[in-house]
N, C-alpha and C positions, 0 to 999 in steps of 0.2 A: 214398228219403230225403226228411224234408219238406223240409229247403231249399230242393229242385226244386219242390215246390211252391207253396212260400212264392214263390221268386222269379215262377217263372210267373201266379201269381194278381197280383203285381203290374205284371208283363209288361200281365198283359190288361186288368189297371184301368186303366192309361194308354195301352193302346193303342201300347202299343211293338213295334216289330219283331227289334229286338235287343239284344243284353243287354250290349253296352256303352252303351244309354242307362238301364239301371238302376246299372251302377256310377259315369256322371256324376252320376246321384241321390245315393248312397250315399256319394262321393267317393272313390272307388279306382277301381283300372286295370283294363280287363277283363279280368286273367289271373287276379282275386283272383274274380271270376262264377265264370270255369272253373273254380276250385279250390272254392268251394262246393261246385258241380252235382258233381266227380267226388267230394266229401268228403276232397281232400285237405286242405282248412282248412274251419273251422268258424266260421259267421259271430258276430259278438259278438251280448251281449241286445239293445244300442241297435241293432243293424241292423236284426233279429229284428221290435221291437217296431216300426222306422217303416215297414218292408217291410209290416207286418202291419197298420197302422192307416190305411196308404192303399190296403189290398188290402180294407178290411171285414173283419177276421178277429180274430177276439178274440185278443189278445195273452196272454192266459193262455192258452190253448192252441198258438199258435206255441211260446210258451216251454218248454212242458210236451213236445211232440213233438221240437224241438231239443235240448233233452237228453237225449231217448231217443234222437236219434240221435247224441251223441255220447260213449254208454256203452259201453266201453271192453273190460271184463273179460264173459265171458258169463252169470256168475248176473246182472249187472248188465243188461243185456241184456234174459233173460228177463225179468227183474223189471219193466222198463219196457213190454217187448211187452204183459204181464199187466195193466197200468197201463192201457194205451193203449187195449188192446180193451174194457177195464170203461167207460172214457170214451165210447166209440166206443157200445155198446151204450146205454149208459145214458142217453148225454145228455151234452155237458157242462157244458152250463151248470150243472145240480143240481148240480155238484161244484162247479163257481167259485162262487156263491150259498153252498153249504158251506163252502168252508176262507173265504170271505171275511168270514162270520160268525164264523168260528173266532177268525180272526185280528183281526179289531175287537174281540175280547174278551181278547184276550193282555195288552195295555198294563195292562190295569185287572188281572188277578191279581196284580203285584206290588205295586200301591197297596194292596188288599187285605191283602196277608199281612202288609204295613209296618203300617197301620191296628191288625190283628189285636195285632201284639208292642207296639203303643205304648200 
């Protein structure tokens, strides 16, 4: 599960011993840690993302592995294993550089198509 990782990576950026000084970080109880790490709760994106930007980890990719692990149904499942390992192989930065260009370019298609009919 990456949560276990997520959390541990920032276990060790700050040099904690134990993982209820990262739920004083986080502001919850340590039973909500233990519910991560076993996957019986699923931490939110804000956790996700501050866990991740005091650990050095790109937050697109925490986000991207946190919701493979918390797919549900198992074509869903595979679907994100097959995701994960094309990332893992590939690089991921190439892919966050790709959809981030993608995505700066979304806003202006609808000004576009308005422009077009007017």
């Amino acid at each position: 599960m990456y949560a276990n990782q997520l959390l541990d990576a920032y276990k060790t950026s700050k040099n904690y011993i134990q993982d209820k000084q990262i739920a004083h970080d986080l502001g919850v109880g340590p039973s909500r840690i233990s519910e991560f790490r076993s996957g019986k709760r699923q931490m939110s994106d804000t956790q996700a993302i501050f866990l991740a930007e005091n650990a050095n980890i790109d937050i697109h990719e925490a986000l991207i592995y946190l919701a493979a692990d918390k797919a549900k149904d198992h074509k869903a499942q595979q679907a994100w294993q097959d995701i994960t390992a094309k990332l893992s192989r590939q690089g991921f930065r190439g892919l966050v550089l790709g959809l981030t260009g993608f995505l700066a370019l979304v806003p202006t298609i609808p000004q576009c198509a308005l422009c077009t009919l007017c």
